[in-house]
N, C-alpha and C positions, 0 to 999 in steps of 0.2 A: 108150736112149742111155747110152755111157757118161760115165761122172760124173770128168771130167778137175779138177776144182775142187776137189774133195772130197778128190781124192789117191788114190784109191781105181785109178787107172789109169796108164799111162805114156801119150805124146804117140805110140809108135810102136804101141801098141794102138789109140788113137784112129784114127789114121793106118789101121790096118788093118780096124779099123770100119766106117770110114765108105766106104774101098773098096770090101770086098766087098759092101755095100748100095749100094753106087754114089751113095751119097750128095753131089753135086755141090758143094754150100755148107760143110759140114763137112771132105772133104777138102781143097777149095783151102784154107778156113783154115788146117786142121796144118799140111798142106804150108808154106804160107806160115811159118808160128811156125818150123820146121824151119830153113827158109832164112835167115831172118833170123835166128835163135841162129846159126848155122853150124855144122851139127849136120854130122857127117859122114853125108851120103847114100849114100856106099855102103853102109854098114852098115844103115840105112835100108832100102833096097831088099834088101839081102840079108834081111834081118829079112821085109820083106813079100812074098819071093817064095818063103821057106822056108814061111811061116804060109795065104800069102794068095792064089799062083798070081800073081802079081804081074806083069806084062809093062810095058816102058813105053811101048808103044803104048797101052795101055790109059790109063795115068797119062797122057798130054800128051791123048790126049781129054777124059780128065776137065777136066783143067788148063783146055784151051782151051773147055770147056762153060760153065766157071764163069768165064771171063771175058768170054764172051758173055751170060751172066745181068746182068750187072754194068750 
C-alpha cells in the first residue's frame, strides 16, 4: 500500500491505487478527501484515465460498492 502519511505519494497516485486494485474502502476515501478539498476532478479523471484506463462507469461502481459496505 501506498504510504500517503509519510508524504512519500500524492492523493492522485493514491487515488489510482486503489482503483486499479479495485480496492473499495481506499478509493471511496480519496475520493471522498478529493471532494471535500475541492480538488478539480477533471484533472483528476484526466490524470487517472491517462495513468489508470479510468472510465466512470467503473468509478460510480466503485462509489456505489463502498456505500453499500457502509
Amino acid at each position: 500500500m501506498m504510504s500517503i502519511i509519510k508524504g512519500h505519494t500524492s492523493i492522485f497516485q493514491l487515488i489510482g491505487d486503489a482503483y486499479s486494485k479495485r480496492d473499495v474502502q481506499r478509493f471511496y476515501y480519496a475520493y471522498g478527501l478529493c471532494v471535500r478539498a475541492k480538488t478539480n476532478m477533471k484533472l483528476l479523471h484526466k490524470y487517472l484515465t491517462n495513468r489508470h484506463n479510468f472510465t466512470r462507469i467503473d468509478c460510480a461502481n466503485l462509489l456505489r460498492s463502498a456505500r453499500n459496505i457502509k
